[in-house]
N, C-alpha and C positions, 0 to 999 in steps of 0.2 A: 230596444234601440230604435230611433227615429230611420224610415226609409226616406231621404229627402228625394230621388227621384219619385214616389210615388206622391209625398208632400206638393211636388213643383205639378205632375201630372194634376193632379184635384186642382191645384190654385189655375190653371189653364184651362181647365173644363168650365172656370167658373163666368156668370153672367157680371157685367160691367157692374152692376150695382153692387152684387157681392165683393167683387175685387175691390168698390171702394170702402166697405167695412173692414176688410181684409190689411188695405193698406190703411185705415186709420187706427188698426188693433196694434198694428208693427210700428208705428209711431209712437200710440201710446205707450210700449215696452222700449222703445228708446227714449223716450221722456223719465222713465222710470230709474232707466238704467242710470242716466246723466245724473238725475237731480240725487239717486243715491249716494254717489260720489262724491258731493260734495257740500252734502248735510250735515252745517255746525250744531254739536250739542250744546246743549242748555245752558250749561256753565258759561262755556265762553261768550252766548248772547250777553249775560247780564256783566261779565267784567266791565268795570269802569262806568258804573251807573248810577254807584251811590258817590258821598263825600268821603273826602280823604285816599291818604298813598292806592295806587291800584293796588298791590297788593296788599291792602290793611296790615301790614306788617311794622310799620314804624308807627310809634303808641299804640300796641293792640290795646292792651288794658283799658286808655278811656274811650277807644271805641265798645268794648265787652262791657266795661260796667258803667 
């Protein structure tokens, strides 16, 4: 289990240079966090890309053959 007072002690001990890698790492994981959230699958990139009904459901036949 994480001690976060002793996590908060180390990040306070540390030199301005490190606090700034420190704070671009906690960024980085909030970037991570976001953009996982609201990552559309592959599928729905390509609906509506090709001709005919979005869903190729009305004449599938002479789209298949």
């Amino acid at each position: 289990m994480l001690d976060r007072d002793a996590i908060i002690k180390k990040i306070q001990s540390l030199a301005d240079t490190d606090l700034q890698v420190v704070a671009e790492f906690l960024q980085s994981l909030e970037t991570k966090k976001a953009a996982g959230k609201h990552k559309p699958d592959a599928l729905s990139q390509v609906i509506g890309i090709c001709d005919g009904p979005s869903d190729l459901a009305e004449k599938h036949d002479s789209y298949a053959y």
